[in-house]
C-alpha positions as a printed Julia matrix, in Angstrom:
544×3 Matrix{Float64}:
 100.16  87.76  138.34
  98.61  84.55  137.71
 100.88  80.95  138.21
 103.36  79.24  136.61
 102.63  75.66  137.3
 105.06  73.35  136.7
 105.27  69.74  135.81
 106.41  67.89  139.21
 105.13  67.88  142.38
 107.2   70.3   144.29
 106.53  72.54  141.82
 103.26  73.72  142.61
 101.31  76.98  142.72
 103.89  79.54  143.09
 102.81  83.61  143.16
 105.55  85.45  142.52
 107.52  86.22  146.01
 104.52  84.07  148.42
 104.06  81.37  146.6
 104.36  78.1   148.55
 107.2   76.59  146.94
 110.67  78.84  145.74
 111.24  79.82  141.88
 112.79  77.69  139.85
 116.35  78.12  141.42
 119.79  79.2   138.94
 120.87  75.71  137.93
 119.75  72.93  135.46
 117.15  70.97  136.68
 115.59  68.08  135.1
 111.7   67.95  135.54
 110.74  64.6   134.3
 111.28  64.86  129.97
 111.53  68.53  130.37
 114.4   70.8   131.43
 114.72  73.99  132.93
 117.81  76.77  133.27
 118.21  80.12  134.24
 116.05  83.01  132.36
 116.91  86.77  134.24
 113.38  87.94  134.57
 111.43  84.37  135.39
 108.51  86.61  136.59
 107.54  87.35  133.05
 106.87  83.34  132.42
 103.91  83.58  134.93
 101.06  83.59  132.36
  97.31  83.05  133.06
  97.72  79.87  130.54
 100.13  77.4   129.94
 101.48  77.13  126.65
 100.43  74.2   124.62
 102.91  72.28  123.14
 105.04  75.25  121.84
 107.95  73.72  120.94
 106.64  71.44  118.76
 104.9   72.77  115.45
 104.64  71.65  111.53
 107.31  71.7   109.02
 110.89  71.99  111.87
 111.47  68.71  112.76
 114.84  67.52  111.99
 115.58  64.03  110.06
 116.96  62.43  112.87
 114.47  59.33  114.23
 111.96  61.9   115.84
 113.04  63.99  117.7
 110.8   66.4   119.32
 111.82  69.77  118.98
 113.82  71.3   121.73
 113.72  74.8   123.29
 117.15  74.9   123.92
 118.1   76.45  120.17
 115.7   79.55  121.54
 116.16  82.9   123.41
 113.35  83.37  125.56
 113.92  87.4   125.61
 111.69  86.66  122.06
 107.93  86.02  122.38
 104.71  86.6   120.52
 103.64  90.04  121.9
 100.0   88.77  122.54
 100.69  86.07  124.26
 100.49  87.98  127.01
  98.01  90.15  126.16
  95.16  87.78  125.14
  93.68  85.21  127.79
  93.49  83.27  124.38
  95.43  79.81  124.83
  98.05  80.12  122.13
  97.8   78.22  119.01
 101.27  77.06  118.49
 100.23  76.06  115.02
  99.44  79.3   113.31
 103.06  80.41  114.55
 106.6   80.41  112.8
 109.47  81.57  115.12
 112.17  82.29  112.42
 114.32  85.34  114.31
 114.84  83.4   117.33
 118.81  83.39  118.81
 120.62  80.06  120.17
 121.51  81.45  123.41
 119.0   80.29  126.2
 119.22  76.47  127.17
 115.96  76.72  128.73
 113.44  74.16  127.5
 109.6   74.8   128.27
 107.23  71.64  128.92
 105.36  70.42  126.19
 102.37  70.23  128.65
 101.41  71.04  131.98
 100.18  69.02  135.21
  97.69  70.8   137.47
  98.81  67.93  140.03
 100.51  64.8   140.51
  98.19  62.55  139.12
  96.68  64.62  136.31
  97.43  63.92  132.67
  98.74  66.6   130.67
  95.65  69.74  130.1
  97.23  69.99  126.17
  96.1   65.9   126.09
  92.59  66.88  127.47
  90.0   67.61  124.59
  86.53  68.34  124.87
  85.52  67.32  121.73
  85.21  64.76  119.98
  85.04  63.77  116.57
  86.2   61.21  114.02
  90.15  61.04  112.08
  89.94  60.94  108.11
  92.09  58.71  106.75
  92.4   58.41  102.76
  93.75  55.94  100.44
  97.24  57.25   98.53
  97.33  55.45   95.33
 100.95  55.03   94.26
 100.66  55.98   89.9
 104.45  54.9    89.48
 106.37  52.38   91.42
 109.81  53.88   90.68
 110.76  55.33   93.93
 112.18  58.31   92.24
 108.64  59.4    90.47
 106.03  58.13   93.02
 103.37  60.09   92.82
 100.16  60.07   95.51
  96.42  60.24   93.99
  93.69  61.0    95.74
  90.93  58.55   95.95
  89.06  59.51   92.93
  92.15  59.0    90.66
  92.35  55.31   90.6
  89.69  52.68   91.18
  90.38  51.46   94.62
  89.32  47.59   93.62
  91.79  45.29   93.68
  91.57  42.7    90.5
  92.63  39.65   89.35
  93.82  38.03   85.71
  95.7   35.65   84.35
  98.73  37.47   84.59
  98.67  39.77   87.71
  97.3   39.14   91.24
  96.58  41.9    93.69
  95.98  41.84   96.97
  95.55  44.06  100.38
  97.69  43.61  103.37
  96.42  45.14  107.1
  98.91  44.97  110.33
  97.21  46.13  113.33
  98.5   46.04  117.21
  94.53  46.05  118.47
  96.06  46.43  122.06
  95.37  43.24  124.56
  92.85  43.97  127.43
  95.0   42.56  129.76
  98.06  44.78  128.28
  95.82  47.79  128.91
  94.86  47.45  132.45
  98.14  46.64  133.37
  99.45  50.22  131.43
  96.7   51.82  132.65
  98.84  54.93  133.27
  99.08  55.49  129.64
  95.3   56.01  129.37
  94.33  58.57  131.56
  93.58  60.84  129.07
  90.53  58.49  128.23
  87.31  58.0   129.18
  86.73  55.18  131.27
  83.67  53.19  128.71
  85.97  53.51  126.11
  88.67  51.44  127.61
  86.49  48.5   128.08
  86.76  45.08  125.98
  82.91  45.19  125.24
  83.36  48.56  124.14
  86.42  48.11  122.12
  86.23  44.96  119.77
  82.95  45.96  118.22
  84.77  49.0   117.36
  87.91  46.96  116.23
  85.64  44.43  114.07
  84.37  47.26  112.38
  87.3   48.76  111.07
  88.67  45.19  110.29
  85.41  44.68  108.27
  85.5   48.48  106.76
  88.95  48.31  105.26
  88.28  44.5   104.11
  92.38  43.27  104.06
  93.05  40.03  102.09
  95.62  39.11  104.84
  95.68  40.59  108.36
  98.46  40.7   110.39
  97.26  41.25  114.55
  99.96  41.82  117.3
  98.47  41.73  121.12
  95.45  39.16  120.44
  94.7   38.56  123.84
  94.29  34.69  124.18
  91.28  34.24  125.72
  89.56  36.82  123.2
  90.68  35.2   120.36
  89.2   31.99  121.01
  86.01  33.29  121.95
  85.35  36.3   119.6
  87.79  37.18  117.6
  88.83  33.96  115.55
  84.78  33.7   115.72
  84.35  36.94  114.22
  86.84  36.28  111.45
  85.79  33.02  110.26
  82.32  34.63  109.87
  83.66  37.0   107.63
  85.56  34.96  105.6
  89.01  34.19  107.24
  91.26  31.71  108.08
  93.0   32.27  111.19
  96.48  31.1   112.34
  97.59  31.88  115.89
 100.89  32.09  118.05
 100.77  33.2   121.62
 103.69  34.44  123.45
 105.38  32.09  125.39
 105.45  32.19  129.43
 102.39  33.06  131.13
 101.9   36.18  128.82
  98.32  36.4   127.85
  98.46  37.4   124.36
 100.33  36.78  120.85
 100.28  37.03  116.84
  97.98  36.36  114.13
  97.59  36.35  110.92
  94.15  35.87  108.69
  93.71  35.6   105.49
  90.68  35.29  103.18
  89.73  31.8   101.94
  88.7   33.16   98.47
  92.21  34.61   97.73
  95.17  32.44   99.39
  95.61  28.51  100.34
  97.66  27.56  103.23
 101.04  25.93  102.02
 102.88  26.25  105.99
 102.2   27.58  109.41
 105.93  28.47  111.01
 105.86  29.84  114.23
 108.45  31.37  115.6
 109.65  31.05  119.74
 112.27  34.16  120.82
 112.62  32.42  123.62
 115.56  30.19  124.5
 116.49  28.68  127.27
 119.72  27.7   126.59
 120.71  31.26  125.75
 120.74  33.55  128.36
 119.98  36.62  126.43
 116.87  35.12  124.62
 114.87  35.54  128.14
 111.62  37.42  126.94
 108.69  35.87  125.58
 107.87  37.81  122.27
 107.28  35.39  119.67
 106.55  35.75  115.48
 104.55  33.9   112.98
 105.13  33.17  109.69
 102.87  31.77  107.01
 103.19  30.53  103.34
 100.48  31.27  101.23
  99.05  30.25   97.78
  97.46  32.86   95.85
  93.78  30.75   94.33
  94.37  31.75   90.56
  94.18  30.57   87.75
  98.02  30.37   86.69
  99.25  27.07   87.73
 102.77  28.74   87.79
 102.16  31.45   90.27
 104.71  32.04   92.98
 103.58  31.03   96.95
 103.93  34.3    99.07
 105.47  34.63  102.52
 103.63  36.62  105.07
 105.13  37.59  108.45
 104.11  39.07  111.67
 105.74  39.93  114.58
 106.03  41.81  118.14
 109.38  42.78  119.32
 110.63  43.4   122.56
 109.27  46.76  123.6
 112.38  47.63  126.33
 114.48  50.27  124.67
 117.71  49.89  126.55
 117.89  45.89  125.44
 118.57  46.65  121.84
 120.63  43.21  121.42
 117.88  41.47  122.16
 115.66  43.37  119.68
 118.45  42.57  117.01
 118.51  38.79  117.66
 114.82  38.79  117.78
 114.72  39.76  114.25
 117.73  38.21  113.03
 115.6   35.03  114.36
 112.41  36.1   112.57
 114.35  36.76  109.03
 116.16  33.21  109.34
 112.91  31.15  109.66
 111.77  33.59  106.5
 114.73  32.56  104.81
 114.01  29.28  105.1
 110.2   29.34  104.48
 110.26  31.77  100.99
 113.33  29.94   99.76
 112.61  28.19   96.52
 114.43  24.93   95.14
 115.86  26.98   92.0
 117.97  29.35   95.12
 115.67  32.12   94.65
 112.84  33.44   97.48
 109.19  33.81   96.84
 107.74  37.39   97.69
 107.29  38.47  100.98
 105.84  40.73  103.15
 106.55  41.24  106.78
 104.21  43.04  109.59
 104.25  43.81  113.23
 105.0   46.05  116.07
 108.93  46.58  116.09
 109.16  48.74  118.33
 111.7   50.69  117.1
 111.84  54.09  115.06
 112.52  55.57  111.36
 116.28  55.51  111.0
 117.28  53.82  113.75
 119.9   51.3   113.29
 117.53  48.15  113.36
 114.77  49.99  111.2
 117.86  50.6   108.65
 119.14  47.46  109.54
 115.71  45.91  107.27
 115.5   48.58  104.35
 119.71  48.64  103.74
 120.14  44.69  104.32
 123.37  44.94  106.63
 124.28  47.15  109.81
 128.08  47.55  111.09
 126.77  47.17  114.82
 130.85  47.96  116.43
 130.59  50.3   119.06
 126.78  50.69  118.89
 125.43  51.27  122.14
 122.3   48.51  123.11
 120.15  51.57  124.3
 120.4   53.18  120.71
 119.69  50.17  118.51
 115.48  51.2   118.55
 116.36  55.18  118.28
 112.73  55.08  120.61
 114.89  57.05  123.45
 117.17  59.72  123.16
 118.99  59.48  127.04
 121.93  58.4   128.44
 120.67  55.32  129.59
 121.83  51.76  127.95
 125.26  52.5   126.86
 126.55  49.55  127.15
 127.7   48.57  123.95
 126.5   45.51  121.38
 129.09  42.44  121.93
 130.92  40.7   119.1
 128.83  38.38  118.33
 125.79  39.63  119.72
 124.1   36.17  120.22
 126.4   32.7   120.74
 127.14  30.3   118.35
 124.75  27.61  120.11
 121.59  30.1   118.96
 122.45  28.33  115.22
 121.96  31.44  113.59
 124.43  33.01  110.94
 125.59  36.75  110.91
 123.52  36.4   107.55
 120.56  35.79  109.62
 119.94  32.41  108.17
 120.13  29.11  109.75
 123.62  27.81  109.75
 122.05  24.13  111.12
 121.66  21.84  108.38
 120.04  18.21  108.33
 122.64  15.63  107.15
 121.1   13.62  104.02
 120.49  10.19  105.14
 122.37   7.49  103.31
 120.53   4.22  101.97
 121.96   1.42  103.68
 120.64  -2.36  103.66
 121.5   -3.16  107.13
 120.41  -2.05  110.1
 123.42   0.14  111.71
 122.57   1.72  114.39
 125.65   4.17  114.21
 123.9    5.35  110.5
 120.55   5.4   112.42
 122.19   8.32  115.43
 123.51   9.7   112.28
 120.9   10.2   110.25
 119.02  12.23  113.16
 121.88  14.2   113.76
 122.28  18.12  113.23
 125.62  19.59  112.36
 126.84  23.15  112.34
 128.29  24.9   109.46
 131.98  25.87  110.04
 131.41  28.81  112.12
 132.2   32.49  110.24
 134.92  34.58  111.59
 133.89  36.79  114.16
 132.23  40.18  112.76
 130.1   43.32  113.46
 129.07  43.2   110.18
 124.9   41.91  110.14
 123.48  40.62  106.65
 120.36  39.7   105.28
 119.41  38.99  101.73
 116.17  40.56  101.04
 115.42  43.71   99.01
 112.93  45.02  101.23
 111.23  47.92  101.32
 108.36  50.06  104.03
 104.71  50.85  102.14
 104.99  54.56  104.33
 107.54  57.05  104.23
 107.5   58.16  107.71
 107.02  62.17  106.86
 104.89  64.18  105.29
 106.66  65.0   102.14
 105.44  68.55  102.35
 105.67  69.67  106.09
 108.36  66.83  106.83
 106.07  66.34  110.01
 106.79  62.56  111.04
 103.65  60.2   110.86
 102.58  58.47  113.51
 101.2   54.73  114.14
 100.88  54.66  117.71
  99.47  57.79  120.5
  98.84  57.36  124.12
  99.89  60.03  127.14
 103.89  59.14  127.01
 104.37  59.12  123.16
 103.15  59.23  120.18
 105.55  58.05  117.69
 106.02  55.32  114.47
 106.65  51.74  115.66
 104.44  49.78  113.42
 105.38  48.71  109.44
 104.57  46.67  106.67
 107.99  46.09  105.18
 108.12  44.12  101.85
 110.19  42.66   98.82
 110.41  45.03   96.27
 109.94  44.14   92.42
 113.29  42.93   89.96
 113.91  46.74   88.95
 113.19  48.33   92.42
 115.48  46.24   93.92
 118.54  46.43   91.64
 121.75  48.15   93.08
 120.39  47.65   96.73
 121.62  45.36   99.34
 120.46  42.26   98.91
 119.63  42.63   95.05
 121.85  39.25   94.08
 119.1   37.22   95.33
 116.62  36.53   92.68
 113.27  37.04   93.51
 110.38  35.45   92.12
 108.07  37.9    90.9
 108.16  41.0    93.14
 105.35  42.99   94.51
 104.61  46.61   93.38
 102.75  48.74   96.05
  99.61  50.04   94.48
  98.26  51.9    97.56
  98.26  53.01  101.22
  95.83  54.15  103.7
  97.25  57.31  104.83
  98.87  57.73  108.59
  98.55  60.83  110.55
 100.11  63.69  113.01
 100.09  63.69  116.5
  98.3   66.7   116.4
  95.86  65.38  114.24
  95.15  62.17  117.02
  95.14  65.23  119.46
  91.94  66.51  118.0
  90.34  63.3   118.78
  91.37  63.3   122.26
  94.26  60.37  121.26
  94.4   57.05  121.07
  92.27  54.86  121.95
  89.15  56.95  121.79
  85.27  56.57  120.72
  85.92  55.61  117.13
  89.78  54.1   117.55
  89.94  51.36  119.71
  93.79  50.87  120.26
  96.63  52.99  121.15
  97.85  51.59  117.4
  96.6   52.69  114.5
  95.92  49.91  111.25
  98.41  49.88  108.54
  96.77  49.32  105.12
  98.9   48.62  102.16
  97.48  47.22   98.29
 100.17  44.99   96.41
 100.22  43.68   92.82
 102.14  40.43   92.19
 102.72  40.28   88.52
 102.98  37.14   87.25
């Protein structure tokens, strides 16, 4: 009979009874993310081809933050009869297992390695081709009758008037060089010309100029690249660019463009994660956030706040990931609040690197998070192990950080008093910063925005999850475009007391896709797709 090859080295090319290495012996064993126990008649798993993926198909996965389908809820006494008749790779797609028992715990790789440094034969494609992505035109806003259009439903134009103002929105990790070589690992499944820089950003400027955002939010703008070809390339077309890199000797940072024709610049607020003088804040991600005026011809239209971020990718440090973005919503706080006490619109992009309905994605959509007993490691949901169970401390970050379980700045300038003489004592006064009395300690996190994600995460009709980013270790959803929902949307959800100016009604969204759909194009990044990331596209209407 033909081999079983197995995932780790030790594992090799085993012929039943002389192969070089033993069976699999009668006891768990953990072969990197896969698992194997006992099956009676092993021999019978020595097929002429490895099965592809066949745990993983359309239309079973559960709700939980993606989770990949595991083998341990089958008997493997059940199989597809000509699986092993046919010398036919099987097509785990065109397959529903529906009389399979719960009794075998063994769980079958999701690919196979031919050696120690080959990437997985079910990531290996010989052809290539291009991904299809559509625009899904939202008809009603109300999230209880949204209904997707095709693209020759609604005319795809955005236009303004006197009394609304639409506008497009893109947020795109376009993957730093630098990043890239250093990861290289995660790109083995690619051709070498495609991973190149002078190879890449044409590819990347074209899909930036294709899609034609009003405002584009870029995570992992290498630094040296920006000021040589992409700001360049930006201005030509139109933009004004604003720029934050990370802080330390990382190479790369934030962006955020926006047309010249649409928006003015009120205020550029970058935001440091960084702090020395709190030991947790040790990483160097950093945010951005800009104010913008929308150029029309209402003289009483409401400034828009734009964000953009990168979180800490780690996924056992999910404190920090939490005080990251309890740092990023306090400086938006404080840049979309309005002197009548209510907040101008907002929309907030990045890389979060953390997944649909996990605490910190919730966390944004609900407006508050109970963190007690919450184990750091499970804050992202981007793992599933054992690792980082320490649990989240009461208060996760120290008072000194100046931050409010509300995630808003509890520091507070002291008004300056007119006095007629000179006092110094007035002077050291007038610069000082107080603290606002401190809240009693809770678990309880806060924020006061309705806010709400332009994609849905599943495919309404398979409940397959979407994906924004692919490479050889994952391919899951890390990337969003979160934003602030209109008056009626955001009614009866956390957050709702806070008057909002305006509101923003999603018109539109360029649709996300499968993993197996990336598969058939070899993954991410490839000949057409130049990052591991795929862009987010979302249309808004402000009506005024």
């Amino acid at each position: 009979m033909e081999a079983w090859r197995c995932v780790r080295r030790g594992y090799g090319r085993c012929v039943v009874g002389r192969g070089r290495y033993p069976m699999l012996p009668h006891h768990q064993k953990s072969l990197g993310r896969d698992w194997t126990t006992p099956w009676e008649n092993l021999q019978r798993c020595c097929w002429n081809r490895h099965i592809s993926s066949c745990m993983r198909w359309p239309g079973h996965y559960s709700r939980a933050p993606y989770p990949y389908f595991s083998s341990r809820h089958f008997s493997l006494n059940w199989r597809p009869s000509y699986l092993f008749e046919s010398r036919t790779q099987f097509q785990y797609w065109n397959w529903r297992p529906d009389n399979l028992s719960q009794t075998s715990l063994i769980h079958l790789s999701s690919y196979i390695m031919n050696s120690e440094g080959d990437e997985p034969s079910s990531k290996r494609r010989k052809h290539q081709g291009t991904i299809t992505r559509h625009w899904e035109y939202i008809c009603n806003h109300n999230k209880e009758k949204t209904k997707i259009l095709g693209d020759n439903d609604v005319d795809s134009k955005c236009e303004d008037s006197e009394n609304k103002f639409d506008f497009s929105v893109m947020s795109y990790n376009i993957l730093s060089q630098d990043l890239l070589e250093d990861n290289s690992h995660l790109y083995r499944h690619c051709r070498r010309p495609v991973l190149h820089w002078s190879f890449r950003f044409p590819n990347i400027l074209k899909e930036i100029k294709h899609f034609d955002a009003d405002v584009l939010c870029l995570q992992e703008v290498q630094e040296d690249h920006y000021g040589t070809e992409i700001r360049p390339s930006l201005e030509s077309l139109g933009y004004h660019c604003e720029y934050k890199m990370r802080t330390g000797r990382k190479p790369d940072g934030c962006a955020i463009c926006f047309k010249h024709s649409k928006f003015s610049l009120l205020s550029v607020n970058p935001v440091e994660f960084y702090r020395p003088d709190v030991p947790l804040l040790d990483r160097d991600n950093v945010g951005l956030v800009l104010l913008l005026q929308p150029r029309i011809p209402s003289t009483a239209s409401p400034a828009i706040c734009v964000a953009n971020t990168h979180l800490l990718y780690n996924p056992r440090r999910g404190d920090i990931k939490l005080t990251q973005l309890a740092m990023l919503l306090a400086e938006i706080s404080s840049v979309a609040h309005q002197k009548d006490g209510s907040f101008c619109p907002i929309v907030m992009c990045g890389d979060f690197n953390s997944v649909p309905g996990s605490p910190l994605y919730s966390f944004i959509k609900e407006g508050k998070l109970n963190y007690e007993g919450l184990a750091i490691g499970k804050v992202s949901g981007q793992e599933q192990s054992s690792r980082g169970q320490r649990i989240l401390s009461i208060p996760i970050w120290p008072p000194n950080l100046g931050i409010s379980q509300n995630c808003v700045y509890e520091v507070q300038q002291v008004p300056k008093v007119e006095k007629t003489d000179s006092d110094p004592t007035q002077t050291q006064l007038d610069k000082t910063e107080v603290l606002v009395t401190a809240e009693k300690l809770s678990s309880n996190l806060q924020h006061h925005f309705s806010l709400s994600s332009v994609y849905s995460h599943y495919f309404p009709d398979t409940g397959i999850p979407e994906v924004t980013t692919c490479h050889s270790r994952s391919a899951i959803t890390v990337d969003y475009i979160f934003y602030s929902a209109e008056k009626e949307d955001a009614a009866g959800q956390p957050g709702a007391e806070v008057a909002l100016v305006g509101g923003l009604k999603l018109l539109a969204r360029l649709s996300l896709l499968t993993e197996q759909d990336l598969w058939t194009v070899n993954g991410l990044p490839n000949e057409n797709n130049s990052s591991d990331h795929l862009p987010l596209l979302a249309k808004f209407r402000l009506e005024l």
